[in-house]
C-alpha positions in Angstrom: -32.8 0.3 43.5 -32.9 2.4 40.1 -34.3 0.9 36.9 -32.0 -0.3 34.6 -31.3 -0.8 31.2 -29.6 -3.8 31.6 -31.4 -5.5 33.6 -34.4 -5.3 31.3 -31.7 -7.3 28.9 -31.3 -9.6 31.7 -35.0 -10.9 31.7 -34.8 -10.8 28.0 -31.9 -13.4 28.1 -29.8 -11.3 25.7 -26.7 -9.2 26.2 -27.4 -5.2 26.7 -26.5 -3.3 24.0 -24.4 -0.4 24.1 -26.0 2.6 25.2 -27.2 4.9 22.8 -27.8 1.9 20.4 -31.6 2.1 18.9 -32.5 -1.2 20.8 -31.3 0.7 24.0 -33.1 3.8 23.2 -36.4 1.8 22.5 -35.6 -0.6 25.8 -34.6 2.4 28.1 -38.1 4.5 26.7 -40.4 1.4 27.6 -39.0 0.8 30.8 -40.0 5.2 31.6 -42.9 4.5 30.5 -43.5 1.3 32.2 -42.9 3.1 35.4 -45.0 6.0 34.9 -48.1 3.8 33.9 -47.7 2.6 37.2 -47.0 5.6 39.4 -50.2 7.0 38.0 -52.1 3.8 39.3 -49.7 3.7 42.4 -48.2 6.6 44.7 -47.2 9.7 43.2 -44.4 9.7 45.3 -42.7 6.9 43.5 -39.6 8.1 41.3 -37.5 5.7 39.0 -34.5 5.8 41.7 -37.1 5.5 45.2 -39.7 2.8 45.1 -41.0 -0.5 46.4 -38.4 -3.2 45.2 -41.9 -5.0 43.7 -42.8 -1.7 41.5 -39.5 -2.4 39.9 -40.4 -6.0 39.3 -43.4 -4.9 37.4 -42.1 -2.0 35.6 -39.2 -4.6 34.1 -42.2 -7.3 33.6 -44.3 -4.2 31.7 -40.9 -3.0 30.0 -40.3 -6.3 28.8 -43.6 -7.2 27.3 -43.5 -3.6 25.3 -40.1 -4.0 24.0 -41.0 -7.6 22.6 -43.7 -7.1 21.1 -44.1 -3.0 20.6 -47.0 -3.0 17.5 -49.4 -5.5 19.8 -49.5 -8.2 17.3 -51.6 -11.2 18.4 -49.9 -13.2 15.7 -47.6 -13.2 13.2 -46.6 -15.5 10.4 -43.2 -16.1 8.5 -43.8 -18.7 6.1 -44.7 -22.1 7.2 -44.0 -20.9 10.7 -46.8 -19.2 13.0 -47.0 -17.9 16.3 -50.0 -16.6 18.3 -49.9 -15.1 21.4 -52.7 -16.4 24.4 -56.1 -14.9 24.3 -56.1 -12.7 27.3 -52.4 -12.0 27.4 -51.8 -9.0 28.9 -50.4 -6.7 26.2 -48.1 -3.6 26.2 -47.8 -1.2 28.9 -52.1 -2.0 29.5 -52.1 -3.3 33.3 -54.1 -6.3 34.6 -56.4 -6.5 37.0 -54.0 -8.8 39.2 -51.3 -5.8 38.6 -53.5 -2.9 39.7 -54.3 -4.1 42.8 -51.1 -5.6 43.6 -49.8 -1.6 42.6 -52.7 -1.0 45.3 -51.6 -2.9 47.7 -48.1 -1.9 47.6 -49.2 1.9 47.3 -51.2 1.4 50.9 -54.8 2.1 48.7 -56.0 -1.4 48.2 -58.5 -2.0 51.3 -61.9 -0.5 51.5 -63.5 1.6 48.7 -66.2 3.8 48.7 -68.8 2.6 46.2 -72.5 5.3 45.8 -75.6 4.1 46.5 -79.2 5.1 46.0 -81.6 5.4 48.7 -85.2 5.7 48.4 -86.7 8.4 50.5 -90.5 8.6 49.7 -91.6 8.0 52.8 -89.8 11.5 53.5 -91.1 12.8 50.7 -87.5 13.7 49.1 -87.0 13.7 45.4 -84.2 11.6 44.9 -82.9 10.3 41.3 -84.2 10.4 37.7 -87.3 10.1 37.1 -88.9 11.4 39.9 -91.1 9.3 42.1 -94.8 10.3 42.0 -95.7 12.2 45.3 -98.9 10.3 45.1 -97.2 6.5 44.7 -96.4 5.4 48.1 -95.6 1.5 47.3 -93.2 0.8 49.8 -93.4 3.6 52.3 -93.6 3.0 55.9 
């Protein structure tokens, strides 16, 4: 199913606006670019018309988030009246970790991971690593 406009309106719980409208434009550019922070995370073979129906879940969750609140304010006052948002909300089009790997997962790429080690190999007498290990310590060699 193809993002939409209107169904960014939808979760908002206000009427779309007619396209072409500023509050479309800004609505219809963070919902792009809600989908293409996530196809780079994802699969690059994810367009806005072919993808996982939960990609479009997040993309609209994203969307949403940017158009409400595009500056990143953590709080604003009118007045008497304040409002703050949580500490660790998740703000703009910047992912969580809970939405990266669910983007993983739904991309196929969230199962094992290559991670580099270090091995010492004095007792071969390899240089491995920064500084080099004096030829002459042998503290832990076979």
């Amino acid at each position: 199913m193809a993002l939409d406009v209107a169904d960014l309106f939808k979760r908002l719980g206000r009427p779309a606006p007619e396209p072409g409208t500023p509050d479309w434009e800004r609505a219809s550019a963070a919902l792009e670019d809600a989908f293409w922070v996530i196809t780079a995370q994802g699969h690059p073979a994810w367009t806005p018309q072919r993808h996982p129906p939960v990609i479009r879940t997040l993309a609209l969750a994203l969307a949403d988030r940017r158009f409400r609140n595009p500056e990143g304010y953590v709080q604003e006052q009118a007045g008497e009246v304040s409002y703050r948002m949580p500490d660790g909300s998740p703000m703009g089009l910047a992912l969580t970790r809970g939405e990266v790997a669910l983007i993983e997962r739904t991309a196929g790429r969230g199962g094992l991971k290559s991670v580099q080690g270090r091995r010492e190999a004095v007792s071969r007498g390899l240089r491995t690593g920064y500084p080099f290990p004096d030829p002459e310590d042998y503290r832990g060699a076979a």
